[in-house]
C-alpha beads as a LAMMPS data file, in Angstrom:
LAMMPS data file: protein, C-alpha beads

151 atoms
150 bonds

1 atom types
1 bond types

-500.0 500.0 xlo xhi
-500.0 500.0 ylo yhi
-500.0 500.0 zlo zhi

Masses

1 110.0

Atoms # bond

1 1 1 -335.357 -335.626 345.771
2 1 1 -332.358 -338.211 346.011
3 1 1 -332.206 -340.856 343.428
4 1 1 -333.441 -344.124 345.095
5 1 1 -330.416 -346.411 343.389
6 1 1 -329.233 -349.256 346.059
7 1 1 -325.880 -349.133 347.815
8 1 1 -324.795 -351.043 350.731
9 1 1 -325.636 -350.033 354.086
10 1 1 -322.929 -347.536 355.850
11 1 1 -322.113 -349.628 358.662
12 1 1 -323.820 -353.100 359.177
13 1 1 -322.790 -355.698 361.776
14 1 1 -320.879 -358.607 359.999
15 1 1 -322.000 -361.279 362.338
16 1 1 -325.521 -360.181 361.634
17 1 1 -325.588 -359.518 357.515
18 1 1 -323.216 -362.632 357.056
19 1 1 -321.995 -363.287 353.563
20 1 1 -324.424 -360.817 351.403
21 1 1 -324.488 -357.306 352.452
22 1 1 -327.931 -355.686 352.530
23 1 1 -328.537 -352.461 350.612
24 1 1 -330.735 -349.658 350.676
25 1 1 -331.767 -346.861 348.346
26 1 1 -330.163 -343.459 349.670
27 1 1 -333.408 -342.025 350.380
28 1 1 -333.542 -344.289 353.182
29 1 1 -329.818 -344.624 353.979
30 1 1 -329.662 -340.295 354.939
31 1 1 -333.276 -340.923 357.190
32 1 1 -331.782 -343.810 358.872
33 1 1 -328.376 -341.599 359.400
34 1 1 -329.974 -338.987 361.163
35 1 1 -331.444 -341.606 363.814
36 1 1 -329.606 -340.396 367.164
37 1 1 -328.272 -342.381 370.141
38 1 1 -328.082 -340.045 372.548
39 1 1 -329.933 -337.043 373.135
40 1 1 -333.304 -338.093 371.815
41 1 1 -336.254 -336.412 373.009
42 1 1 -337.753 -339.271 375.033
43 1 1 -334.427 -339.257 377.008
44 1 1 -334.773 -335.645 377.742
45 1 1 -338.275 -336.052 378.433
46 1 1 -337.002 -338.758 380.973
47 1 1 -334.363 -336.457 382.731
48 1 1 -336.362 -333.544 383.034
49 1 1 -338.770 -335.908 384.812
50 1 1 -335.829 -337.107 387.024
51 1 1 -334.857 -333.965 387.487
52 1 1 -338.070 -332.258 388.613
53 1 1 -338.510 -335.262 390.974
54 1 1 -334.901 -333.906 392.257
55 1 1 -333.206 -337.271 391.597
56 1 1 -329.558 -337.095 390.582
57 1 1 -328.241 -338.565 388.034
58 1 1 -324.915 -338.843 384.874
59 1 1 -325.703 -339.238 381.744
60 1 1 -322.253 -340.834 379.893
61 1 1 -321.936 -344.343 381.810
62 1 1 -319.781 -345.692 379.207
63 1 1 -318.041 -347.837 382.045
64 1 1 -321.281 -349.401 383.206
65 1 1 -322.563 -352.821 381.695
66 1 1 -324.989 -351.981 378.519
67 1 1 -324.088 -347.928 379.064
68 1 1 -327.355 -347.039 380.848
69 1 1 -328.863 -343.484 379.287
70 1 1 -328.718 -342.290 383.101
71 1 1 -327.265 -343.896 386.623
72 1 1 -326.573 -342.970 390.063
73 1 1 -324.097 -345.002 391.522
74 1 1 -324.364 -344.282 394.710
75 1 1 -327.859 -345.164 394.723
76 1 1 -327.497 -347.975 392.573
77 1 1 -329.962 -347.208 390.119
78 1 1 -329.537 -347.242 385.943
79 1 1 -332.229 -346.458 383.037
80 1 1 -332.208 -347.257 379.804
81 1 1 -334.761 -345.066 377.389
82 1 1 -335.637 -347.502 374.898
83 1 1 -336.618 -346.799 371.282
84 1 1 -339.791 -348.711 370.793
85 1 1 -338.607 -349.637 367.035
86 1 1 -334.610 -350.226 367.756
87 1 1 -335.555 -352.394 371.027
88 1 1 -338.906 -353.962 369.946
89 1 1 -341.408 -352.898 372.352
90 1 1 -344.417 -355.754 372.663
91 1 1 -347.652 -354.686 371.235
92 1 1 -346.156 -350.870 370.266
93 1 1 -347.208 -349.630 367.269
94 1 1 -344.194 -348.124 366.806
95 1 1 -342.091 -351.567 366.938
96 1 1 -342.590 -352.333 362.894
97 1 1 -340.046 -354.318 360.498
98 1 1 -339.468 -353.467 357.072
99 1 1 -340.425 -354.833 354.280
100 1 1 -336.819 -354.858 352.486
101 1 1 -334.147 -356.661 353.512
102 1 1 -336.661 -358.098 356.161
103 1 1 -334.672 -361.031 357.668
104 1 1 -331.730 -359.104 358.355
105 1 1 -333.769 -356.587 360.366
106 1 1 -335.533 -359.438 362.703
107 1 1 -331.670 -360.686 363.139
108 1 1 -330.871 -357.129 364.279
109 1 1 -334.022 -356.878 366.483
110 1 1 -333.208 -360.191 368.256
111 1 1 -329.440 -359.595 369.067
112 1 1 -330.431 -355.854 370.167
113 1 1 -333.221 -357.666 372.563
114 1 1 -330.915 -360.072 373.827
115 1 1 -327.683 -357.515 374.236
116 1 1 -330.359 -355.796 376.673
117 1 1 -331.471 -358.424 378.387
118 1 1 -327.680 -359.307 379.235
119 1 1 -326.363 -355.544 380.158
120 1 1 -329.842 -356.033 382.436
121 1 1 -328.877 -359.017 384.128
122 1 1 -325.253 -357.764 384.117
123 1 1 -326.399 -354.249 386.171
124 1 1 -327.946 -356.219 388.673
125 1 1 -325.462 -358.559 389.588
126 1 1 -324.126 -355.787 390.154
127 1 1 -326.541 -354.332 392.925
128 1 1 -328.357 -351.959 390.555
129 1 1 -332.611 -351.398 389.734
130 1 1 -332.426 -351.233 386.404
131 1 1 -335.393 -349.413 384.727
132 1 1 -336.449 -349.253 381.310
133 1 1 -338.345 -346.936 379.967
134 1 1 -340.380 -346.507 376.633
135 1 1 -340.248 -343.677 374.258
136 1 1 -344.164 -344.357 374.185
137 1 1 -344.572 -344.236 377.909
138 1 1 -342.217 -340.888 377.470
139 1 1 -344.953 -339.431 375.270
140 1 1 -346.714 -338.936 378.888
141 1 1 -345.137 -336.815 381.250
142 1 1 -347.677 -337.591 384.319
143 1 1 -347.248 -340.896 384.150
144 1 1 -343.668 -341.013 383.964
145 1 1 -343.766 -339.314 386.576
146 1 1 -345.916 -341.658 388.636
147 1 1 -343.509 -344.397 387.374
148 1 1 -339.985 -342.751 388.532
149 1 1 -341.466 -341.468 391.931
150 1 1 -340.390 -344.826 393.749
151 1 1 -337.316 -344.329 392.692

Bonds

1 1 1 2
2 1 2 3
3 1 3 4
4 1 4 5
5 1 5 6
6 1 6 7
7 1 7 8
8 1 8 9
9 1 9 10
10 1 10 11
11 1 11 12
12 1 12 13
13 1 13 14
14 1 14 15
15 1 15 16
16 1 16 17
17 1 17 18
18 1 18 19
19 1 19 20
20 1 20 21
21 1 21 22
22 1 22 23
23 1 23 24
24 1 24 25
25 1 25 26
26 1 26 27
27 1 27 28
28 1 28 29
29 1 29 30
30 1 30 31
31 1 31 32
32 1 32 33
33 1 33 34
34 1 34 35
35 1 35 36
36 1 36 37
37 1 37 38
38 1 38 39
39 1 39 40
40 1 40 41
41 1 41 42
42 1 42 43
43 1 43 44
44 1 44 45
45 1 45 46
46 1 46 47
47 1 47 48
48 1 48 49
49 1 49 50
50 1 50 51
51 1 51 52
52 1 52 53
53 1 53 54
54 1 54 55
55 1 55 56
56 1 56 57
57 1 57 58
58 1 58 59
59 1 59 60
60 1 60 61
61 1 61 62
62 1 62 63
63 1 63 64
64 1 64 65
65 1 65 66
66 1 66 67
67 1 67 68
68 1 68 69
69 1 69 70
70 1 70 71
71 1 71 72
72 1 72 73
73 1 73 74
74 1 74 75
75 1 75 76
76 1 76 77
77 1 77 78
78 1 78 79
79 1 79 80
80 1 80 81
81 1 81 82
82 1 82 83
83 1 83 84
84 1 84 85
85 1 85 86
86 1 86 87
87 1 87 88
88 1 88 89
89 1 89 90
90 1 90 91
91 1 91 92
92 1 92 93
93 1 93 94
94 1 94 95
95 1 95 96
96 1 96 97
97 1 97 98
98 1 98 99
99 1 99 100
100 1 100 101
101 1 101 102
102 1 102 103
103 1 103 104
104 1 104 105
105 1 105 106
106 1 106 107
107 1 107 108
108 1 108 109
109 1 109 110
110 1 110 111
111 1 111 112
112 1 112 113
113 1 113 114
114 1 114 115
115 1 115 116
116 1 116 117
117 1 117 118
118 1 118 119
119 1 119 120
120 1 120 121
121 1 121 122
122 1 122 123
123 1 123 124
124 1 124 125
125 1 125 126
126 1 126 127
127 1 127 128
128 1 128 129
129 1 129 130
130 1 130 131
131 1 131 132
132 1 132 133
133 1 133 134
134 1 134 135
135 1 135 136
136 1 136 137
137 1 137 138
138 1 138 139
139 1 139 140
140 1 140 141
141 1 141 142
142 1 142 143
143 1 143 144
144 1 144 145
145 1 145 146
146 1 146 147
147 1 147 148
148 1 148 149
149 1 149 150
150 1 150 151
């Protein structure tokens, strides 16, 4: 096992740690490292879903407000696949804050909630449905299913 010694955190948002820089043992610093953005298994769970529903869809929308996991611009239609810990789903079990460095992770939780809520806003001014999507509600692939029909 990895000795648990604290270093500073790889990458941490200035604006967010302000003057002292959190730390972490390494332990949790590798787990944390492996966390992906893309790719994850509720946003393949969500395209196969899409995709058996024979809705169309790109998956790199860099150039759209917020980058939306998957779009159609031609229909006009974005969804994000939220993590339920990163994007602080209500009443999820999954949405927990840690113990250490505990104010810096509600700071990070509120400026993640409120960069969605304006790429949100920002999609449908202009003329998209924006969806979002939970990796719990993921989990369960009939009623995803039932929830992307209308779309």
């Amino acid at each position: 096992m990895t000795s648990s010694t604290q270093q500073p955190f790889k990458r941490t948002e200035r604006r967010l740690a302000g003057k002292d820089q959190p730390t972490t043992d390494s332990v949790t610093s590798e787990r944390m490292g492996r966390v992906r953005q893309q790719g994850t298994t509720p946003e393949l769970q969500v395209r196969q879903a899409l995709t058996g529903l024979g809705l169309r869809y790109t998956t790199h929308n860099r150039d759209l407000p917020g980058s939306p996991d998957l779009a159609n611009r031609s229909r006009r239609w974005a969804v994000f696949v939220h993590g339920c810990y990163w994007h602080r789903h209500k009443g999820c079990d999954k949405a927990t804050t840690p113990k250490t460095n505990a104010e810096f992770w509600v700071t990070k939780f509120e400026f993640n909630r409120a960069r969605d809520m304006r790429a949100q806003r920002a999609l449908r001014r202009l003329g998209f449905k924006v969806l979002v999507i939970w990796e719990c509600e993921a989990a369960d692939s009939a009623g995803l299913r039932r929830r992307l029909k209308p779309w």
